[in-house]
N, C-alpha and C positions, 0 to 999 in steps of 0.2 A: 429187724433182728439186732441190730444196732454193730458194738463189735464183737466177734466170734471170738478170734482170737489173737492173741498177743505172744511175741516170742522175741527174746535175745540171744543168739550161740555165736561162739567164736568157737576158729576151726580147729585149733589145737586146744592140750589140753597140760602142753609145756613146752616152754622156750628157756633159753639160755637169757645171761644177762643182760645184753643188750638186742633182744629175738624182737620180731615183730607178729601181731598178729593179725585176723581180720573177725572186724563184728559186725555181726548182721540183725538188722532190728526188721522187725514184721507183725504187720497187721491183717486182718482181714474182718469187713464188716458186710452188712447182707440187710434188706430193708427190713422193715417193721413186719412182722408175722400176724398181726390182728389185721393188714391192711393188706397181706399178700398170704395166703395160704401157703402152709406148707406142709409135707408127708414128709416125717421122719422114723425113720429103719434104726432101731437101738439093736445094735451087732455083739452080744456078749459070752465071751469065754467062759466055759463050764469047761474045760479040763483037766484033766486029773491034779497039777501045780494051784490050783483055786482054792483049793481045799481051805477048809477054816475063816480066818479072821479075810483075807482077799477077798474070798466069796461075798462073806456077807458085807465088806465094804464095797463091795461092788454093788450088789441091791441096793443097799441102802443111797447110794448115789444115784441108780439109774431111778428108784423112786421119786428121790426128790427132783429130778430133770423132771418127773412127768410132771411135778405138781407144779414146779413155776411153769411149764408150756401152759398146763391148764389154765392157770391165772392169767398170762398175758395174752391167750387166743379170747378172750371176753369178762379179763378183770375182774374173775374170780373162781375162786375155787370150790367150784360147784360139781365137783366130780363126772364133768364134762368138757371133751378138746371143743374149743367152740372157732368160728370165723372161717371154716370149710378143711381147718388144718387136721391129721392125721397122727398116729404114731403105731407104726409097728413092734414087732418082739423077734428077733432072729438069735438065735444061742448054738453055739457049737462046740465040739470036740472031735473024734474023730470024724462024725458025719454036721452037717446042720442040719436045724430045723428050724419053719417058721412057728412061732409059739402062740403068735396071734399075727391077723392079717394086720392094714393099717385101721384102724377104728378110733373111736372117740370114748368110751367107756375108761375112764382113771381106774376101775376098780377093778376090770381087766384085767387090764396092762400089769398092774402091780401082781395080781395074783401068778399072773406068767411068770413076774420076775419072780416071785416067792417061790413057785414052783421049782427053780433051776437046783438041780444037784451036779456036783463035780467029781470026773473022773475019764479018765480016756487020753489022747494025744491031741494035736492043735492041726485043724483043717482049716485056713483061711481061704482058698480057693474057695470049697462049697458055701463057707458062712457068706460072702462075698454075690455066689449066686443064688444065695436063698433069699438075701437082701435086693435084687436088685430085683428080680422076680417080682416083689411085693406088689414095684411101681408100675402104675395105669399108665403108658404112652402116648394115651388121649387125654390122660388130666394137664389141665392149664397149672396145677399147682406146684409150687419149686419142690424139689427131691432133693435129700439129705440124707447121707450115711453116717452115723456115729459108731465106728468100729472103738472095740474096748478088747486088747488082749493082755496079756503078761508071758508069753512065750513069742518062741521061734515057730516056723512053720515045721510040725514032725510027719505030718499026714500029707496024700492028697496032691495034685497037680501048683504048678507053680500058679499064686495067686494075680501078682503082679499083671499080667495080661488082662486076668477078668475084672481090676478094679479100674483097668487105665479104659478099659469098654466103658463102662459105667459114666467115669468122668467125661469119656466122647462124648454120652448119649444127655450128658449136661445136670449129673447126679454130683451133688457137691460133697467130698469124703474129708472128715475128721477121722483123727486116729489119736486116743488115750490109749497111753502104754502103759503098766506097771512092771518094772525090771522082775520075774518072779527068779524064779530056784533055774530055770533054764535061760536064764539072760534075755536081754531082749535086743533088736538089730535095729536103732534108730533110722539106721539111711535107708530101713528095708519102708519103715511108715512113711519116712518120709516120699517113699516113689508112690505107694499108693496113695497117701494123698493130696487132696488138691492144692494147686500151685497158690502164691509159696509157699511151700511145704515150710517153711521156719511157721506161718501165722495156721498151719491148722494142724499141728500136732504138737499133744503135750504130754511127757514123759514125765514117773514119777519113780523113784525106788521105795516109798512108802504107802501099801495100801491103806494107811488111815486118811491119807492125801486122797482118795480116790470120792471122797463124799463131795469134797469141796470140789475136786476139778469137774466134775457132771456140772454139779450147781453152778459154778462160773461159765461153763459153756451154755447150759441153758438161760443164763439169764441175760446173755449176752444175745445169743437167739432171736431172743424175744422184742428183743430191742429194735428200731428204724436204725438205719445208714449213718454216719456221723457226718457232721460240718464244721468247716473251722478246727478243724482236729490238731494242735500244738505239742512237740515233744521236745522237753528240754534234757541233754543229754548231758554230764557229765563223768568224767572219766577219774581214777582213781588219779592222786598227784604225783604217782610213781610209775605212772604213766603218759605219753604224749602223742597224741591225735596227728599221724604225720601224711594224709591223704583221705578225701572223702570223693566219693563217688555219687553222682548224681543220682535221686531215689528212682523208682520206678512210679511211684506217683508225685506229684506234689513238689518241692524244693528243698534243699539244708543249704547252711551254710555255717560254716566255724566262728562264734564270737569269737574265741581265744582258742588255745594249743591245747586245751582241757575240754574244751564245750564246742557241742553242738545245737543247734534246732531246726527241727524239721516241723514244716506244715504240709497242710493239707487240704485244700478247701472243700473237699465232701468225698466220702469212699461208699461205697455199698448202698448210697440213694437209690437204684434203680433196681440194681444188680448185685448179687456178689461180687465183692473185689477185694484183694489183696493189695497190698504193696509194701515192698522192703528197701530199708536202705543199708549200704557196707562201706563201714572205715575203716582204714587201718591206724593202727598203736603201736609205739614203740616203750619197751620200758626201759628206762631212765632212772632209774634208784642205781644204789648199789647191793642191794640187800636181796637176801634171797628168802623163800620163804611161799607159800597159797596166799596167792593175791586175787582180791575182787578186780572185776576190772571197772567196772562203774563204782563212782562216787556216790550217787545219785540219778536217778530217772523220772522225771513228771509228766504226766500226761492231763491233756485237756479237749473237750471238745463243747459243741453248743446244746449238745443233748443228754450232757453229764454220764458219760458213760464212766463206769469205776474202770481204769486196767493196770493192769498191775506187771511188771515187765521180771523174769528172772533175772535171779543175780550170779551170772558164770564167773566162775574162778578159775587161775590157771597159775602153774607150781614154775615156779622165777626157780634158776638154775645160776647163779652165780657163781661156783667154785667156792673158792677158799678167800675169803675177801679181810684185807689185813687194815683196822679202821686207826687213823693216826691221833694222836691226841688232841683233845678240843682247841677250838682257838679261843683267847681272850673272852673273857665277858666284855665287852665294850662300855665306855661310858659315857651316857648321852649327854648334852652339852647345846646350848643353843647361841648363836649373834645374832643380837634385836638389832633391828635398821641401825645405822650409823654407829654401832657401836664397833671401835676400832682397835678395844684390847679388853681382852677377857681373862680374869682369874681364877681357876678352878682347883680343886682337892679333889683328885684324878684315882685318891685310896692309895690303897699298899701293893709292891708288887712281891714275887718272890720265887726267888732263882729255882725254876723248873726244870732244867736241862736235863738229858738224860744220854747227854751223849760230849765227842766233841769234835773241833774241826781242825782237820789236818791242813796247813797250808804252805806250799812249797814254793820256792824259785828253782830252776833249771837253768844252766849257762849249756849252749850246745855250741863245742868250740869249732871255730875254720871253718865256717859255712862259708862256700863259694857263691859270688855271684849269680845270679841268673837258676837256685837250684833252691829247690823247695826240700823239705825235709819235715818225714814222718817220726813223727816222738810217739813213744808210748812210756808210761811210768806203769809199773808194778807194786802193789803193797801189799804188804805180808806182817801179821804179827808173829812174834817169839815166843813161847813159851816160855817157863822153864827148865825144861826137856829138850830147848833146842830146835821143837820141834816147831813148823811154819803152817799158818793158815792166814785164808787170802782175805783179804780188807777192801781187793778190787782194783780194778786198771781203768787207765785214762790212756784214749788217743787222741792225738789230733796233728794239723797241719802247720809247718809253719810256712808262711809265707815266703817267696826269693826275694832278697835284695836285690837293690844293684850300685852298690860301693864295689870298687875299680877293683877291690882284692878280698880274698878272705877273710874274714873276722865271725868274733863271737855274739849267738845271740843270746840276750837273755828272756827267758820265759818266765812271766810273773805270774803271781796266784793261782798256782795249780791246786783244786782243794778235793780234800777227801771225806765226809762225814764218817766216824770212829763212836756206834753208842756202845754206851758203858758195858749193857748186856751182854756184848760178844768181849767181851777182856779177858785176854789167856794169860795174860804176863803174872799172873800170879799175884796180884793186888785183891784188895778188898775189892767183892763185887758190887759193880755200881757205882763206887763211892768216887769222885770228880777226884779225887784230889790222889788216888794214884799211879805207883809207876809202870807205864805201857812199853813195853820194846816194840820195836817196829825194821823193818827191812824194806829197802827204796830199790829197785833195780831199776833202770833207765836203756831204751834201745833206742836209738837214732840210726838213721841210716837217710841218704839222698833218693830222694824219687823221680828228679830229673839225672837222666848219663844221657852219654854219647854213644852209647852200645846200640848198634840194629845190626837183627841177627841176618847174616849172609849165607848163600851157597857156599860149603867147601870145594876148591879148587884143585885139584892135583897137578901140579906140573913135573912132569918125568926128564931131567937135564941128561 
């Protein structure tokens, strides 16, 4: 069968700006179907949400699944399932029914499908046991369920029970969704089917999508196990790879903070098998905005399987993000060996400022020995109304001496950035070269005393 199916989901579908997420890559591959018989159950929704253009891209996909089973069960398409392999017709709405048992006749099957009309509510319970019914429990050949809906369950007993039966009894369940008019419940496919549910279920919100995904599952089918199976991962660069978790099959390992590759040296040679792997991401930009979260994804193996991995996106949450002005063009500049002085024409520069710097001294008089002292500066501009708005405060500590007696300290380069765009003082806006009023307050106070607070005492004389 070669690979079935391929899957990439991360768990959310929005984080903050520095969020992290987790992604989970998934395969599942199943031997060669001309070399291993197999009966497959095509599970398809007729109800009433089908109507129109979903309906008929629903046929026209489960048709083309039959034609490629038919070409690879004996390499051509001779209007016959050949190599002991099967294919049923199960369809439902509010009740199911089987439409045809498992048979080999193409022209069947298709008529079945042509047959289906839509209308009714969604039974997945019965379609589930109308399907499994099909299967002979003395046949040596593998069982395959292709469930296809586009609703929730609105009929009928809860299904879940009766497909996890199925799975016991060693029947392997895919599940194509199409999102219809009544939504669909991904984590609900994902319990009915088989594990890992990331590599055999595939969700679509476009039934034009529905021709291609039949076709991709079937030709995948059809295909032997893979060998040598290589996947090189990379991650968007606005994002960073900050833990990997050992696969379920096979090994990864992180070239870089961006990349991964995962091998595999054979999946589904014998048996069905799956296996997923899960990293997490951090993102790392500043920017907000629907982000891919892969860069790119390759896949290879020795038996040239196509697969093709989705591309999940997930909406970055940054707030209000304030971007400062560019830095320099830089100019590039080389010293050839021994060369011990270099002459360049470095271009024009020119006065960019948009702001300016305030820079002060502070004397804090009579500081005593042995006592540290907390300063804070306050700054305020003027108006010319008189009126005060804040420019921002500075704290800090100063150190205790220890000279024999009090004295003055002086505090140098206290600095305050002043841009031009906040200027109240009543000057030309922007313009560097006018006049700003400003207001300084200063609090100082000692943070070492000799005060520790005591019991009061009463003495009665």
């Amino acid at each position: 069968m070669g690979i079935t199916n391929s899957n990439k989901q991360i768990n959310v579908d929005r984080i903050d700006c520095d969020g992290t997420l987790r992604v989970t890559l998934a395969l599942s591959a199943s031997p060669d179907i001309s070399t291993n018989p197999t009966d497959i159950v095509l599970v398809l929704d007729r109800s009433g949400s089908m109507a129109g253009s979903p309906l008929a891209n629903m046929k026209a996909g489960a048709k083309t699944f039959i034609d490629i089973i038919d070409e690879a069960t004996d390499s051509a398409q001779d209007g016959n399932i050949g190599s002991g392999s099967r294919i049923g017709i199960v369809s439902f709405s509010d009740t199911a029914v089987a439409n045809t048992q498992l048979i080999t006749s193409v022209d069947t099957l298709k008529d079945a499908v042509d047959s289906l009309t839509a209308g009714g509510s969604t039974n997945h319970a019965d379609a589930f046991q109308q399907a499994t019914q099909l299967f002979d429990p003395l046949s040596a050949n593998a069982k395959v369920i292709v469930m296809f809906t586009d609703g929730k369950t609105t009929s009928g007993v809860p299904p879940a029970p009766i497909a996890a039966a199925a799975r016991a009894s060693g029947v392997i369940i895919y599940c194509i969704g199409l999102i219809g008019l009544d939504g669909i419940d991904i984590n609900v496919l994902n319990d009915w089917a088989t594990d890992p549910d990331a590599s055999h279920v595939a969700v679509t919100p476009n039934d034009e999508d529905l021709e291609q995904l039949f076709k991709d599952l079937a030709a995948n089918i059809s295909k032997t196990g893979a060998t040598d199976i290589v996947i090189d991962e990379i991650v968007n660069s606005d994002f960073t790879i900050t833990s990997l978790t050992p696969p379920t099959k096979g090994t990864a390992m992180m070239t870089d903070s961006h990349t991964i590759q995962w091998k595999i040296p054979e999946l589904g040679v014998t048996a069905n098998e799956g296996a997923s792997l899960e990293f997490l991401v951090r993102h790392t930009a500043q920017d907000s905005g629907e982000k891919l979260v892969n860069q790119s994804i390759s896949y290879s193996d020795n038996e040239g399987n196509v697969v093709v991995f989705p591309e999940p996106s997930v909406l970055v949450d940054c707030g209000i993000v304030v971007h400062p002005e560019p830095c320099p063009i830089p100019v590039d500049l080389t010293a050839e060996s021994c060369q011990d002085s270099i002459i360049i024409d470095a271009g024009d520069a020119y006065l960019q400022s948009l702001g300016r710097i305030l820079q002060m001294d502070v004397t804090v008089k009579n500081v005593c020995p042995g006592k540290r002292v907390a300063l804070a500066i306050v700054l305020t501009e003027v108006d010319p109304n008189g009126l005060e708005y804040s420019r921002g405060m500075k704290t800090l500590t100063i150190p205790a001496h220890d000279y024999p007696s009090c004295r003055d300290v002086l505090v140098k380069c206290v600095k305050f950035v002043l841009p031009e765009d906040l200027d109240v003082s009543g000057g030309i806006p922007t313009a560097m070269c006018s006049t700003r009023s400003f207001k300084v307050r200063l609090i100082a106070h000692n943070i070492d005393t000799d005060y520790q607070c005591c019991d009061s005492i009463v003495t009665i004389l």
